[in-house]
C-alpha positions as CSV (number, residue, x, y, z in Angstrom):
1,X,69.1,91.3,80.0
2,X,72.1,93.1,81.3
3,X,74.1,92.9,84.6
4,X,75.7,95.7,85.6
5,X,78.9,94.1,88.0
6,X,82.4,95.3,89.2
7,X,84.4,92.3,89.5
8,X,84.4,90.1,92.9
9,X,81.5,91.9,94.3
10,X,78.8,90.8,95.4
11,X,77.2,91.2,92.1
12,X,79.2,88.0,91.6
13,X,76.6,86.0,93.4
14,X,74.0,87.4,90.7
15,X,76.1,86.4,87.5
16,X,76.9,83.1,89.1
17,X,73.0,82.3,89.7
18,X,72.6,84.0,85.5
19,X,75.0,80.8,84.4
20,X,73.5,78.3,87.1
21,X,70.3,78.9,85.4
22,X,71.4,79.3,81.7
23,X,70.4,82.6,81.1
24,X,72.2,84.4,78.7
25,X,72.9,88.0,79.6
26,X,75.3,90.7,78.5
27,X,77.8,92.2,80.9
28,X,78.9,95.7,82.0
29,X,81.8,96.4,83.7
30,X,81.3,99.0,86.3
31,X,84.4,100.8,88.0
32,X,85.7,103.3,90.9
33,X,83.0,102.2,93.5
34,X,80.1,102.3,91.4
35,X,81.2,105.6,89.4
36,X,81.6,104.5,85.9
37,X,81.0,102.1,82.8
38,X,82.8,101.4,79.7
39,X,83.4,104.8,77.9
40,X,83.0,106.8,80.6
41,X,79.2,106.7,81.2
42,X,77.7,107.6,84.9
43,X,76.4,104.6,85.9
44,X,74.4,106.7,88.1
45,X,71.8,106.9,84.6
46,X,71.2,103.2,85.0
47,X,70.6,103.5,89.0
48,X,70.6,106.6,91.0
49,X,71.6,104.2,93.7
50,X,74.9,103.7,91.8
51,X,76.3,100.4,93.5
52,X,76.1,96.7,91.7
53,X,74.4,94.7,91.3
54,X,72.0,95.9,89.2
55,X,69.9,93.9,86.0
56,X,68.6,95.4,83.7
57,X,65.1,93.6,81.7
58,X,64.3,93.1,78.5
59,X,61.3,95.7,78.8
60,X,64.5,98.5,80.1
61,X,63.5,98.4,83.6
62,X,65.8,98.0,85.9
63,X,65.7,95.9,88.8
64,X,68.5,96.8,92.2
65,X,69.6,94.6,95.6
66,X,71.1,91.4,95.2
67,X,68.5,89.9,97.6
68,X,65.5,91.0,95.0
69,X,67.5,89.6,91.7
70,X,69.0,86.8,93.5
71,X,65.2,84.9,94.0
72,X,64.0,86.4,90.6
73,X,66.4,85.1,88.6
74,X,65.8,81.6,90.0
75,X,62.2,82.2,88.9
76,X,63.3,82.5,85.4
77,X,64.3,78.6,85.7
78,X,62.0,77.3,88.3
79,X,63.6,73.9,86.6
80,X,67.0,75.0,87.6
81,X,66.1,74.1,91.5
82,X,67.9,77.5,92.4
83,X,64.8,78.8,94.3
84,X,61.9,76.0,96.2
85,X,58.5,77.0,94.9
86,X,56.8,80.2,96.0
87,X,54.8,79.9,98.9
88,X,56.5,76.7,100.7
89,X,58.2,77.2,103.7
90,X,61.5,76.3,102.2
91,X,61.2,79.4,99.6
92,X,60.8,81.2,103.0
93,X,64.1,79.8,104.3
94,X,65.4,80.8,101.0
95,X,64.5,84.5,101.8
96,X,65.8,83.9,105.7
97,X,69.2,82.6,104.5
98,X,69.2,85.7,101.6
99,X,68.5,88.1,104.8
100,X,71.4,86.8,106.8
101,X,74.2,86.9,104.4
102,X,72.9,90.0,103.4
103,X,72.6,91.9,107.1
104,X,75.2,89.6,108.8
105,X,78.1,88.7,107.0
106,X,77.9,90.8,103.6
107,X,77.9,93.9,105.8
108,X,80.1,92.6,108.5
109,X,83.3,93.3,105.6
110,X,82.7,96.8,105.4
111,X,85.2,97.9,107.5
112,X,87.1,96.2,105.8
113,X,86.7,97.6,102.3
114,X,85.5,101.2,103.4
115,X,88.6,104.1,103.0
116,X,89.3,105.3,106.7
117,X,88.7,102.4,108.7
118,X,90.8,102.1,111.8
119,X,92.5,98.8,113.1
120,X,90.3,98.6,116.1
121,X,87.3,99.1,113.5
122,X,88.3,96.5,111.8
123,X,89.2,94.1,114.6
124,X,85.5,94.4,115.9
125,X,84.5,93.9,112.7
126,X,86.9,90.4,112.1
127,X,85.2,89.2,115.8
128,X,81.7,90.3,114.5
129,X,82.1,88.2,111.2
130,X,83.6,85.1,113.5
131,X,80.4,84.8,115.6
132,X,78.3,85.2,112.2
133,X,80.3,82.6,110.0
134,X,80.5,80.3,113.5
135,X,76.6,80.0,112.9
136,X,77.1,79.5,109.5
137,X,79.1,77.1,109.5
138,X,77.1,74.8,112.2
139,X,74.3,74.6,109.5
140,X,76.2,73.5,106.9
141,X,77.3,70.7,109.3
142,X,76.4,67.6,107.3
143,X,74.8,69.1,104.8
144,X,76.0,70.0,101.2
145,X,74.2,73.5,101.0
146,X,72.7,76.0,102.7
147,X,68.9,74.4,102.2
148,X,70.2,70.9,102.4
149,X,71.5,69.0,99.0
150,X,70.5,71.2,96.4
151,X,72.6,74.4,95.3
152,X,69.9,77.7,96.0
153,X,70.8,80.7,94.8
154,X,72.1,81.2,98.7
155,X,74.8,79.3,98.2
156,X,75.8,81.7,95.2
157,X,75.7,84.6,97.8
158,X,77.2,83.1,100.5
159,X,80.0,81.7,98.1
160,X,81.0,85.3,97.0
161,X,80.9,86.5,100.5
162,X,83.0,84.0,101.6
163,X,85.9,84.5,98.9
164,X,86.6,88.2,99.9
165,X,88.3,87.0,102.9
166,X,91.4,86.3,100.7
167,X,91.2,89.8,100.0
168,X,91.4,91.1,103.9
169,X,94.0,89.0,105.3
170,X,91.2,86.2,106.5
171,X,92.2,82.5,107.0
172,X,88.9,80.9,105.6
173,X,90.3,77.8,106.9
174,X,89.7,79.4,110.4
175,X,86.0,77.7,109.7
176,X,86.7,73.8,107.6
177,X,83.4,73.4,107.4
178,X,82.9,76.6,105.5
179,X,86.7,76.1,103.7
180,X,85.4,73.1,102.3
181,X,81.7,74.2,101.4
182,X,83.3,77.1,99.7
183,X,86.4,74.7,97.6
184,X,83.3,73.1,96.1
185,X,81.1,75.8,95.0
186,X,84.6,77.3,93.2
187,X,84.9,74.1,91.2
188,X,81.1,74.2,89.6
189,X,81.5,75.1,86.4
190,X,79.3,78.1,86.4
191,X,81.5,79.7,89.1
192,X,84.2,78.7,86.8
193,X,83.5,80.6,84.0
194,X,82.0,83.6,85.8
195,X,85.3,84.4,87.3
196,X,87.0,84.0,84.5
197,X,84.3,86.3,82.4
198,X,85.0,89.0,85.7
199,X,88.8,88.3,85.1
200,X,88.9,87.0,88.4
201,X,91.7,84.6,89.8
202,X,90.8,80.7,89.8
């Protein structure tokens, strides 16, 4: 297989859930907001959506959306505990959790990242993301993860999300409960070693 990543992203979440599960994969470095590979390749030819994360299968089929590769990568290693089993209603609040990061707080940065944003944009967008991690962070309230005491592939996603507030001038520590969730996911060794493979900062 082959993950397609620009560093930090949120394909992050996907190459940390790759290593949770001990799946070997090779790598590819995509640049400029999706533009380009190594050499100069389009990575428009691998996904005419041309954002990351995208894994590509053994069979050359390409598979897009963090919240499709996030669940079928934990399939790979059903023993790996990154996913409950299909069909129980914890898988379900797998896919609710998935949903949330994904709607809520994944797209409550873009202000923040997108060219042209205006202060007031982004201040409605910091009160936004406050009300969304607030909820968050009540969940995680005496509890180790998202689904309880067991890492889900959730937890990679939410971890990635979580670690781009360095990067926009956002006190993480605003929310303990969420400063200390995410201080622990950074010390598992998979996280470890996927930011260093992305050349990311410890």
């Amino acid at each position: 297989m082959k993950l397609y990543f620009s560093p930090g992203a949120c394909s992050l979440a996907s190459h940390i859930a790759l290593r949770e599960a001990g799946i070997d994969v090779e790598l590819v470095k995509v640049e400029g907001r999706g533009a380009k590979m190594a050499a100069g390749r389009d990575f428009a030819e691998v996904t005419t959506k041309a954002y990351v994360p995208a894994l590509e299968l053994d069979d050359g089929s390409v598979l897009t959306e963090g919240t499709a590769i996030l669940p079928f990568i934990a399939d790979q290693a059903p023993a790996s505990g990154l996913a409950p089993a299909p069909g129980t209603m914890e898988r379900y609040r797998l896919h609710e959790w998935l949903g949330y990061i994904n709607s809520e707080i994944h797209k409550s940065f873009s202000p923040f990242f997108a060219p042209g944003s205006t202060d007031a944009q982004k201040e409605a967008a910091k009160a936004l993301l406050d009300r969304r991690l607030r909820y968050a962070e009540e969940i995680l309230a005496g509890r180790d993860f998202l689904l309880g005491d067991v890492f889900t592939v959730a937890d990679a996603y939410l971890y990635t999300v979580l670690s781009w507030c360095r990067y926009v001038n956002i006190d993480l520590g605003t929310w303990p409960v969420l400063k200390d969730y995410h201080d622990r996911i950074a010390a598992r060794p998979a996280v470890v070693e996927a930011r260093k493979q992305e050349g990311l900062p410890r």
